[in-house]
PLY file of the C-alpha trace (Angstrom):
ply
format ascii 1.0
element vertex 109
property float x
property float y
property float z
element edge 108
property int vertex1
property int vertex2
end_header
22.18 19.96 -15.31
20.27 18.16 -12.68
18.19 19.82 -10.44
18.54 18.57 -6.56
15.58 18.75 -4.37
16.04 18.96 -1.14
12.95 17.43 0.62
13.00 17.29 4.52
14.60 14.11 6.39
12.88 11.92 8.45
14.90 10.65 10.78
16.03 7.22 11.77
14.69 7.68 15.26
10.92 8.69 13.86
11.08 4.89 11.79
11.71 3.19 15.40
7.95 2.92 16.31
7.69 2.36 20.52
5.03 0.28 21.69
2.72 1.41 24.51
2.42 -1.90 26.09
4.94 -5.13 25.02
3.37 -6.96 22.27
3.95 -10.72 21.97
3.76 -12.23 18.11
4.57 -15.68 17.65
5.42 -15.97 21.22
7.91 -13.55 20.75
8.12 -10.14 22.92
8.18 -6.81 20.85
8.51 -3.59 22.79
9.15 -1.49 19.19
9.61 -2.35 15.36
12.08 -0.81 13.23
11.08 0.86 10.25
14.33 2.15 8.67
14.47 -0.32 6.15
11.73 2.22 4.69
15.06 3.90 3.01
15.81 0.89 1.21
12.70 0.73 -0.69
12.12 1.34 -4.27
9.71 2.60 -6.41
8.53 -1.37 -7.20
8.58 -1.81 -3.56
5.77 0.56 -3.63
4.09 -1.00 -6.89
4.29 -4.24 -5.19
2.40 -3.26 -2.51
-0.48 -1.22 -4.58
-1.08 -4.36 -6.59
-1.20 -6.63 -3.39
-3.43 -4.25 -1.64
-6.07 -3.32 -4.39
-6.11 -7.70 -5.40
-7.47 -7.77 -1.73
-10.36 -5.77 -2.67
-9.50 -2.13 -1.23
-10.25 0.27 -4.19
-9.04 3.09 -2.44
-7.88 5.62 -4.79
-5.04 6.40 -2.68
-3.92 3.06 -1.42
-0.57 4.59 0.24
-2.90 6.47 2.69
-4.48 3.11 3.66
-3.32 0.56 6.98
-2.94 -2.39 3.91
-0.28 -0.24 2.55
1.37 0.87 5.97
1.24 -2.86 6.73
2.79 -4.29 3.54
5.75 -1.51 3.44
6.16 -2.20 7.37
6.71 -6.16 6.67
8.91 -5.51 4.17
10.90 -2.69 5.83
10.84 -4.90 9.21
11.35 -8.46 7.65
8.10 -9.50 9.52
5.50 -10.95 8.10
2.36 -8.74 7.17
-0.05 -10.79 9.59
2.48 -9.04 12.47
1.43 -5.68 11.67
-2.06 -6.74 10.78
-2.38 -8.67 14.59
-1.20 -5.16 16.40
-3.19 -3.09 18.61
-5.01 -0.52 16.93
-3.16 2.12 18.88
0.13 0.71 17.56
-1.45 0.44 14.04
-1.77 3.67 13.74
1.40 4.61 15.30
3.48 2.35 12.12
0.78 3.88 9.80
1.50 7.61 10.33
5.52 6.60 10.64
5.21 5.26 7.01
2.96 8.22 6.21
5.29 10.29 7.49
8.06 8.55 5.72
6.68 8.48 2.31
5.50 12.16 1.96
8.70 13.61 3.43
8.31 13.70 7.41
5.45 16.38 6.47
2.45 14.50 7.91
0 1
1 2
2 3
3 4
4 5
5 6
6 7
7 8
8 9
9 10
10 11
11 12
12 13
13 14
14 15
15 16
16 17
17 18
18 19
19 20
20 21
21 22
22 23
23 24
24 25
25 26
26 27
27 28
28 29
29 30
30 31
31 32
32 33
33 34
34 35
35 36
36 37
37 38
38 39
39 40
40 41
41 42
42 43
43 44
44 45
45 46
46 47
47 48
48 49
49 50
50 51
51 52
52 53
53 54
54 55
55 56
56 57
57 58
58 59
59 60
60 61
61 62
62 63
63 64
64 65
65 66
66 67
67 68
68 69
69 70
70 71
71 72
72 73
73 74
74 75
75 76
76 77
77 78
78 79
79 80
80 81
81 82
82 83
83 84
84 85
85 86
86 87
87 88
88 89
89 90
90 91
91 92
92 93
93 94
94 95
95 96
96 97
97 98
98 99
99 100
100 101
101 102
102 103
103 104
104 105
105 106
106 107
107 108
């Protein structure tokens, strides 16, 4: 018999990351991202983005706590491209970092 693990939600609302300040990208106005495509990721998802951080050069032995990581995951979950999350204000930055954070060790961070 399976074993179920109940690990604790994050909720849609915490993968809605609110910007401080509007933030324009490609001449286009962003007041917040959405980050609930998160939930739609897969383990390759996560692959993916290891192997297209650490070919950039970060050897970081744990790449999922890095920005790279947070910013690959984000373009995917968002459907923006990587150079959106990359071109934020560092404030913001961190803001989708510790959402994804939180997202991929179980809203615990």
């Amino acid at each position: 018999m399976d074993e179920i693990v109940n690990m604790p939600q994050v909720e849609e609302k915490d993968l809605v990351v609110k910007f401080g300040k509007p933030f324009v990208f490609e001449n286009k106005t962003y007041t917040e991202v959405n980050l609930s495509g998160l939930e739609d990721l897969n383990g390759e998802d996560l692959c993916r983005a290891d192997r297209a951080v650490r070919a950039q050069g970060n050897a970081a032995s744990m790449t999922e706590m890095t920005p790279d990581i947070a910013c690959f995951l984000g373009s995917v979950a968002a459907h923006l491209p990587v150079e959106f999350f990359k071109a934020l204000p560092i404030r913001e930055m961190v803001k989708v970092r510790n959402a994804v954070l939180g997202f991929l060790f179980g809203g615990d961070e």
